[in-house]
N, CA, C and O atoms as a MOPAC input file, in Angstrom:
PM7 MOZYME 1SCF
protein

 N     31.83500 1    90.20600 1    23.64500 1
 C     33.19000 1    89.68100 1    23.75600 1
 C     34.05600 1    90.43800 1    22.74900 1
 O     33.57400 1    90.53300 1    21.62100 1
 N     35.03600 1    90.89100 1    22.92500 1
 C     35.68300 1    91.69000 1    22.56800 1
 C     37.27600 1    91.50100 1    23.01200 1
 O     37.58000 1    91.16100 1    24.15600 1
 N     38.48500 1    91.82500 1    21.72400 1
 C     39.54300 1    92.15000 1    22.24300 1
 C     40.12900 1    93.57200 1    22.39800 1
 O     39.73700 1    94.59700 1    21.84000 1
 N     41.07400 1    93.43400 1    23.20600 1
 C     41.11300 1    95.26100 1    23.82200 1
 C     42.31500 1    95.34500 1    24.28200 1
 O     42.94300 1    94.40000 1    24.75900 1
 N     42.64500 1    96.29400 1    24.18600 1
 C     44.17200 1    96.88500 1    25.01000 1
 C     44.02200 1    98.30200 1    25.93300 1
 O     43.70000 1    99.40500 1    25.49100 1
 N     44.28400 1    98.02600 1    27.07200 1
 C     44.45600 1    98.81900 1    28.19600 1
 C     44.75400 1   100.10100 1    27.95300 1
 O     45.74100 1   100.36700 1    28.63800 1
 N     44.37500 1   101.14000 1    27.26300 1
 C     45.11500 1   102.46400 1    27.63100 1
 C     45.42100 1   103.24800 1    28.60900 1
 O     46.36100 1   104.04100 1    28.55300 1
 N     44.66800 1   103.10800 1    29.59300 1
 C     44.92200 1   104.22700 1    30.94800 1
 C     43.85300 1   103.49000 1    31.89500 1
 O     43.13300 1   102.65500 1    31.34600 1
 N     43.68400 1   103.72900 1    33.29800 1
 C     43.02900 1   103.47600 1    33.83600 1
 C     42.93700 1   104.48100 1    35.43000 1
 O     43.85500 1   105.07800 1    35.99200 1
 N     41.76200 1   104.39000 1    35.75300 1
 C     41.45100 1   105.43400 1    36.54100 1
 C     40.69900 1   105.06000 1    37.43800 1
 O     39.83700 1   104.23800 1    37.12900 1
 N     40.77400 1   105.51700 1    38.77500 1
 C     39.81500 1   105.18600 1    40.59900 1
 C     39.11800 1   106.10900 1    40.26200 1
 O     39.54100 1   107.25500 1    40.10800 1
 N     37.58400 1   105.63500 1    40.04600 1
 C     36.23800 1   106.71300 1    39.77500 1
 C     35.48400 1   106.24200 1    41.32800 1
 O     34.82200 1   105.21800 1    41.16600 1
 N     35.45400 1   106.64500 1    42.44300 1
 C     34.73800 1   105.81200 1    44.00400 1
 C     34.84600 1   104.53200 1    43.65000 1
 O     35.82700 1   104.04600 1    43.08800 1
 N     33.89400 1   103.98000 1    43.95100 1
 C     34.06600 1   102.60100 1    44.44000 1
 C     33.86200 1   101.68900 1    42.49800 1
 O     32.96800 1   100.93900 1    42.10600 1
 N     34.67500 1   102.03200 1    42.00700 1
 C     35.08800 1   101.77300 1    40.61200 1
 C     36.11000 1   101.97000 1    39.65300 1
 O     36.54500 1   103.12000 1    39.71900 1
 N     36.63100 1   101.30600 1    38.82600 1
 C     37.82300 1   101.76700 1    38.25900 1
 C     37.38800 1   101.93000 1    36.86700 1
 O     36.45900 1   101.31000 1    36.35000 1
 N     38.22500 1   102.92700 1    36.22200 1
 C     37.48900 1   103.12300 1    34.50200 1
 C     38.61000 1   102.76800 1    33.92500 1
 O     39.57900 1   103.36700 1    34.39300 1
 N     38.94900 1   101.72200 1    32.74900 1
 C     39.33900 1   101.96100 1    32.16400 1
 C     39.21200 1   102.39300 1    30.32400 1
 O     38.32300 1   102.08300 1    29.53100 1
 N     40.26400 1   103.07000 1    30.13900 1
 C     39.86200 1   103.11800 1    28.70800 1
 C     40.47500 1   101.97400 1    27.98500 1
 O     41.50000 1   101.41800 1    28.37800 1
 N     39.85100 1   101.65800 1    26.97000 1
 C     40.18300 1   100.43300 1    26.31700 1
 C     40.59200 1   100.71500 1    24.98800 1
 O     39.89300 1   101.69200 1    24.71900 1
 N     41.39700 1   100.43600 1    23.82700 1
 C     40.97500 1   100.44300 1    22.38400 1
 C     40.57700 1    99.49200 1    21.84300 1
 O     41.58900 1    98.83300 1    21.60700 1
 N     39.62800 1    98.90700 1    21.43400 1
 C     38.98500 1    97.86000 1    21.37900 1
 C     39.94700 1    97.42200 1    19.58000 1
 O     39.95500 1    98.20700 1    18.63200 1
 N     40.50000 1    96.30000 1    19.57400 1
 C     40.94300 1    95.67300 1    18.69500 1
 C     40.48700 1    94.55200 1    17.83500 1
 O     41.09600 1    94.15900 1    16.84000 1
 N     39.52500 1    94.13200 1    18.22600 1
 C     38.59400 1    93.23300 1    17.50100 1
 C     37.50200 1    93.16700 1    17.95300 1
 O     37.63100 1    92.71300 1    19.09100 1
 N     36.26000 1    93.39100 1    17.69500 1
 C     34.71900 1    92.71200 1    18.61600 1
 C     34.84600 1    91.49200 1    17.77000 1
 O     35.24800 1    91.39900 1    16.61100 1
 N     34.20500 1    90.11600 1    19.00100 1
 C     34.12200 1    89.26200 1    18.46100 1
 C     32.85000 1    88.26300 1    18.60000 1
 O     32.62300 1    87.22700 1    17.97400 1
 N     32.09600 1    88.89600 1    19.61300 1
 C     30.58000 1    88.44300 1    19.41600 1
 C     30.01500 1    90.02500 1    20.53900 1
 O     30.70100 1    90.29000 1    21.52600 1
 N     29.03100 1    90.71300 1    20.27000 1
 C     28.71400 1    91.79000 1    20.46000 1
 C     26.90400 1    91.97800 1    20.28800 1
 O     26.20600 1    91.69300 1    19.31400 1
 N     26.62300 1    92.38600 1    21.22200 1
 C     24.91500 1    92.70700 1    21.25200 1
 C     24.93700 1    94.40800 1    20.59800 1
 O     23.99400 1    94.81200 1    19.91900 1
 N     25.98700 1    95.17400 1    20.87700 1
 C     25.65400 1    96.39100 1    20.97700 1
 C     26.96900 1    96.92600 1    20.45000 1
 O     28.03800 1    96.68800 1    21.01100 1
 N     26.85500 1    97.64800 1    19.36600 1
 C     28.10900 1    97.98100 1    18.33800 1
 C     29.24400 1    98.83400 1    19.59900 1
 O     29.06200 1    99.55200 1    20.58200 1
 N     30.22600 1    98.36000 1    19.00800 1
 C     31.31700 1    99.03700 1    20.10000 1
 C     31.86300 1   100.02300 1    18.93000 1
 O     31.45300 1    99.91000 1    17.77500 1
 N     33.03100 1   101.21500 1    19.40400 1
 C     33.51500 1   101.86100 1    18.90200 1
 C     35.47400 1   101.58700 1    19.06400 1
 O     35.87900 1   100.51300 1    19.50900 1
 N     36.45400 1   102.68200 1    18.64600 1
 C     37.45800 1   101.94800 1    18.87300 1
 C     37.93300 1   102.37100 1    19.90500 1
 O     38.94500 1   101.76900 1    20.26400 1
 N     37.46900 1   103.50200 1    20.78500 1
 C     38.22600 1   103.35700 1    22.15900 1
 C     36.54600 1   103.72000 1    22.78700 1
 O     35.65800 1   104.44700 1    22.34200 1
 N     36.64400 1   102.70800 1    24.19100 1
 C     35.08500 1   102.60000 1    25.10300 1
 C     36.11100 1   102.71900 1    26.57600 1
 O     37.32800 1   102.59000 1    26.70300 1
 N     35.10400 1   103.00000 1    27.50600 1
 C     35.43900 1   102.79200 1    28.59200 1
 C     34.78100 1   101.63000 1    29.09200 1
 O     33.61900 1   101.36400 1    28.78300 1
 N     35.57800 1   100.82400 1    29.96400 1
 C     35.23600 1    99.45500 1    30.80600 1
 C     35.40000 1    99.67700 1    31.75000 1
 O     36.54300 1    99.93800 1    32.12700 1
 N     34.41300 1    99.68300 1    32.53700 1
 C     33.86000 1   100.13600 1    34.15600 1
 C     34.08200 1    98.39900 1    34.97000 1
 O     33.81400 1    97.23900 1    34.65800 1
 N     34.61600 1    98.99100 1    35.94200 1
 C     34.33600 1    97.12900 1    36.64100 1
 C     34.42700 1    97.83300 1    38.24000 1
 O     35.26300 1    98.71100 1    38.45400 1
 N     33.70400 1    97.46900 1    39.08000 1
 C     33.63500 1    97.67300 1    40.33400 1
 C     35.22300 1    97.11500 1    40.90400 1
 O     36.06700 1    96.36600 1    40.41200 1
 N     35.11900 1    98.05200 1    42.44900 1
 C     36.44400 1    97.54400 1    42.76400 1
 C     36.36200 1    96.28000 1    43.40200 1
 O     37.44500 1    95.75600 1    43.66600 1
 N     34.89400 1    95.41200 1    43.83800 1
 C     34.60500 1    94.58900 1    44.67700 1
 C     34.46700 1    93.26400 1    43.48100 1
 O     33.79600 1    92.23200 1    43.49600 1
 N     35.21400 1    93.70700 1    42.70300 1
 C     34.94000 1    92.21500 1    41.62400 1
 C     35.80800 1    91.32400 1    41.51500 1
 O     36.94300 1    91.51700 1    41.07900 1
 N     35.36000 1    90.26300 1    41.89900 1
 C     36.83100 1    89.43000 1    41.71000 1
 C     37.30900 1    88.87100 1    40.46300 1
 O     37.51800 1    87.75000 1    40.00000 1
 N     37.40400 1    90.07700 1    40.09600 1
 C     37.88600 1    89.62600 1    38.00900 1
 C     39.38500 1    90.04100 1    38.35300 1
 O     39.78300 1    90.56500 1    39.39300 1
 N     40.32500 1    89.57600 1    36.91000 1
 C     41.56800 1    89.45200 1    37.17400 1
 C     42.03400 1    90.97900 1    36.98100 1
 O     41.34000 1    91.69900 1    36.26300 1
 N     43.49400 1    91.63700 1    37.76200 1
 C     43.78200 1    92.61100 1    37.67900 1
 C     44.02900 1    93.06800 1    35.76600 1
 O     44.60900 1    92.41800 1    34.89600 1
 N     43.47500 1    94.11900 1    35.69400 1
 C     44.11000 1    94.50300 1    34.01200 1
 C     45.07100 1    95.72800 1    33.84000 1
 O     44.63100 1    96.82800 1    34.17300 1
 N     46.37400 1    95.63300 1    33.33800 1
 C     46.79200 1    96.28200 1    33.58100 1
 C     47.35000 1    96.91400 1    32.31600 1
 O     47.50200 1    96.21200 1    31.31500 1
 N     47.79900 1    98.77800 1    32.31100 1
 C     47.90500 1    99.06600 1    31.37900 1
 C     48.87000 1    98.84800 1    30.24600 1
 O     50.01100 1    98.48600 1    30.53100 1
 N     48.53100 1    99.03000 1    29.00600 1
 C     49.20000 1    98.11800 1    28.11600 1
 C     48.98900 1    96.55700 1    27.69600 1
 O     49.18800 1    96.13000 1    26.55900 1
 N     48.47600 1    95.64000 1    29.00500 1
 C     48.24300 1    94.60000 1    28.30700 1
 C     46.90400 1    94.59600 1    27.54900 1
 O     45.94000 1    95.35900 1    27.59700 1
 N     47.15000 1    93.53800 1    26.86600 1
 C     45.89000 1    93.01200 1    25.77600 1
 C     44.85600 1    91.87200 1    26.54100 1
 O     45.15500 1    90.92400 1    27.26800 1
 N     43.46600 1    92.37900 1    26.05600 1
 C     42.56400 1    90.65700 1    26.65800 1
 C     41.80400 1    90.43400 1    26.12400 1
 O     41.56800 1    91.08600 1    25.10700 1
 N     41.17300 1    89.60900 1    26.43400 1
 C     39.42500 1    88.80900 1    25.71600 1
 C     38.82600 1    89.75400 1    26.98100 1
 O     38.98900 1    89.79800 1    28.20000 1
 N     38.20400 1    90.33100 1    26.18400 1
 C     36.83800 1    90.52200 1    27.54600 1
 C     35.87500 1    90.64400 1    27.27700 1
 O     35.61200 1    91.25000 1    26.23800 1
 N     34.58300 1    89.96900 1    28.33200 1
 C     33.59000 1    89.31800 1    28.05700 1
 C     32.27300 1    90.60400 1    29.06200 1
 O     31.50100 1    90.04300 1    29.83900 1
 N     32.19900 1    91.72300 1    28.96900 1
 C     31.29500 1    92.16500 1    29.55700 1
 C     30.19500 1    92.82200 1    28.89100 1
 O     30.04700 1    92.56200 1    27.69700 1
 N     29.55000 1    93.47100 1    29.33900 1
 C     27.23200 1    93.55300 1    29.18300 1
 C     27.37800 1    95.01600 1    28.87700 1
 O     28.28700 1    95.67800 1    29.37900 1
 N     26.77300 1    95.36300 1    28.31900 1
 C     26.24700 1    96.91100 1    27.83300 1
 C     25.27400 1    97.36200 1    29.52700 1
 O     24.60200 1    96.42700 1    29.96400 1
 N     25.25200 1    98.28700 1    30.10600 1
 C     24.71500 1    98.67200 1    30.89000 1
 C     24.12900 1    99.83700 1    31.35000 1
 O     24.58800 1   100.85200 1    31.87300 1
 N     22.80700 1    99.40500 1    30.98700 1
 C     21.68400 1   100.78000 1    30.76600 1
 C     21.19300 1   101.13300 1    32.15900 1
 O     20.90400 1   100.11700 1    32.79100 1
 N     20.99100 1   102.38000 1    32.89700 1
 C     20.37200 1   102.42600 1    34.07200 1
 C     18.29100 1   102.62400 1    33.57500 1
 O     17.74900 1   102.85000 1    32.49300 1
 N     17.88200 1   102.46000 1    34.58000 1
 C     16.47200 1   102.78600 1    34.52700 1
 C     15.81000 1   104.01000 1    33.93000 1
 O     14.72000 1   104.15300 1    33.37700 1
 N     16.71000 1   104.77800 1    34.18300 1
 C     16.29500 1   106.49000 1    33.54200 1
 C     16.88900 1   106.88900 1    31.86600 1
 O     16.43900 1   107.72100 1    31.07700 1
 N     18.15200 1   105.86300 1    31.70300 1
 C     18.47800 1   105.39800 1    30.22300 1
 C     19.39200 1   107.05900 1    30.36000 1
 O     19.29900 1   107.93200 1    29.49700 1
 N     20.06300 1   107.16000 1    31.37200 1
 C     21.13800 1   108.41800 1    31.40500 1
 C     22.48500 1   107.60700 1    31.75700 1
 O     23.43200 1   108.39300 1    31.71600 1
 N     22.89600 1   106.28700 1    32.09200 1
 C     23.88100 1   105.78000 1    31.95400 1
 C     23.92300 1   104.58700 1    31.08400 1
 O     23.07000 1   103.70300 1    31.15400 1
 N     24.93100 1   104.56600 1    30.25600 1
 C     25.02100 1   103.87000 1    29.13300 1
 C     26.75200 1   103.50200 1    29.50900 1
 O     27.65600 1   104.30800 1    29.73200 1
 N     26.79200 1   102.34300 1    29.48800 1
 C     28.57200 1   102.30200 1    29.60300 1
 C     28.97200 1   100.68000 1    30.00200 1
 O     28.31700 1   100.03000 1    30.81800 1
 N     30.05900 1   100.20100 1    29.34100 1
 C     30.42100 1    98.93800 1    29.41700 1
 C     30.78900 1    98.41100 1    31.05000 1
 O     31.71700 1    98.95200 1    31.65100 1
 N     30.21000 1    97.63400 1    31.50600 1
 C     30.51500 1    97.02800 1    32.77800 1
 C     30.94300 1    95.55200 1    32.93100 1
 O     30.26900 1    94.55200 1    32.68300 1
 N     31.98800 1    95.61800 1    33.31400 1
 C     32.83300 1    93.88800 1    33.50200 1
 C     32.04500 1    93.79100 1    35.29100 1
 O     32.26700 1    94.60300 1    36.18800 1
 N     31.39400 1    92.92100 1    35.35800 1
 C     31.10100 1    92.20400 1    36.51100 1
 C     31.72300 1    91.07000 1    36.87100 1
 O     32.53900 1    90.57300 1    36.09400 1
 N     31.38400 1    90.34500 1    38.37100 1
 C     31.95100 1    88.77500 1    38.68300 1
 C     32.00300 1    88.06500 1    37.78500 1
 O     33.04700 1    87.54100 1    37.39600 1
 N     30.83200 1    87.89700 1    37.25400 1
 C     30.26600 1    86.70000 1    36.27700 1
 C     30.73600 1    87.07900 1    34.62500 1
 O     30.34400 1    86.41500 1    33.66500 1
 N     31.60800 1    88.22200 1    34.52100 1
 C     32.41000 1    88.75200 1    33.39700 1
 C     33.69200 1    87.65100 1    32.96600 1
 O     33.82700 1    86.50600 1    33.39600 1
 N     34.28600 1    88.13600 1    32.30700 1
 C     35.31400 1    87.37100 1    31.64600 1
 C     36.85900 1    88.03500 1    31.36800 1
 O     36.73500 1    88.87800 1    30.48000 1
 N     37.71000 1    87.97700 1    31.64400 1
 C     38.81000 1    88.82400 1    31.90000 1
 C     40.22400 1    87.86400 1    31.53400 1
 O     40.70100 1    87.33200 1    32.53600 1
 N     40.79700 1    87.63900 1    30.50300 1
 C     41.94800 1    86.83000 1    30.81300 1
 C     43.23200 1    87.36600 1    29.04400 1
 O     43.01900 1    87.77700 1    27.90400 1
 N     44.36500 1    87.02400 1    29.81700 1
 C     45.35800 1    87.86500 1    28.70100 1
 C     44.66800 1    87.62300 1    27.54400 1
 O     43.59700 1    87.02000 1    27.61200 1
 N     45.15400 1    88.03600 1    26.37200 1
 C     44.71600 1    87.90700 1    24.98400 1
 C     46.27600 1    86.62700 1    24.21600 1
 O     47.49500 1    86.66500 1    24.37800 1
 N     45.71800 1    86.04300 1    23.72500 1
 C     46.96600 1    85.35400 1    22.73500 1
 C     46.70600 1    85.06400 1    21.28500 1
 O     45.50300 1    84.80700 1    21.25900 1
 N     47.05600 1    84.98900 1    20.37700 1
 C     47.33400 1    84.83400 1    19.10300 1
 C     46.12600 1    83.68000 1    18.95800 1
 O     45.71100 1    83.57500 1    17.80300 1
 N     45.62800 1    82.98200 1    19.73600 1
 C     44.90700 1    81.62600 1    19.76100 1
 C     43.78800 1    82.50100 1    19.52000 1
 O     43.60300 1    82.48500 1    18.30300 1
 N     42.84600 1    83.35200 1    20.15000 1
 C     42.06000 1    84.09000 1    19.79900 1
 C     41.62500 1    84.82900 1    18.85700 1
 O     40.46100 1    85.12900 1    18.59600 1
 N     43.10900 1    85.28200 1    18.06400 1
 C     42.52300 1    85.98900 1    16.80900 1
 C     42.25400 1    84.55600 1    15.80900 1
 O     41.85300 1    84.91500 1    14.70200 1
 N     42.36000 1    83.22600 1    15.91200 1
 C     42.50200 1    82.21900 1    15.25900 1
 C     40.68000 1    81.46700 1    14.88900 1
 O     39.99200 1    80.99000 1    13.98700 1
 N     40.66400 1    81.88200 1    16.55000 1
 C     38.80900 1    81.67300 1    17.09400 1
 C     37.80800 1    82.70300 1    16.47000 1
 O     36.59700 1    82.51200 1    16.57800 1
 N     38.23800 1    83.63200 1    15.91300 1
 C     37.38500 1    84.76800 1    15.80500 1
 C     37.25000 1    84.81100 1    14.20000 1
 O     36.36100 1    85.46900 1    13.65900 1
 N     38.38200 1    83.91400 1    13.33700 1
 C     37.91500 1    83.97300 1    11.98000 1
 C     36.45100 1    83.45800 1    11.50300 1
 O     36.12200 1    83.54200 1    10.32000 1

């Protein structure tokens, strides 16, 4: 879980990348850096993110089988919603 702000975003096939600058981690399995890319399929019904805004987002580190893809993935069962001042409050 992490807060983040939208820098750019990009149609990679059936996926969108965006880059993020990550502005706070706030519970984390796997150290983040300050700008990651957040991969989310286009078939997800997570909320649109758009560039410039800020959010909480709640997605999984995602390793393939051969351990040659490594990269943040927001899925369905992900977490996606604006960011507000209430959050940096939760995270002390």
């Amino acid at each position: 879980v992490f807060h983040g702000r939208i820098l750019a975003q990009r149609l990679v096939g059936r996926e969108t990348r965006y880059e993020v600058e990550v502005k706070a981690p706030y519970r984390q399995r796997s150290p983040l850096v300050s700008r990651e890319y957040l991969w989310v399929p286009n078939t997800c019904g997570c909320p649109a993110l758009r560039e410039g805004g800020e959010y909480v987002l709640m997605a999984r580190r995602h390793v393939n089988h051969e351990h040659t893809l490594n990269r943040i993935l927001l899925q369905d069962g992900g977490y996606a919603r604006p960011w507000t001042p209430r959050e940096e409050r939760l995270g002390r």
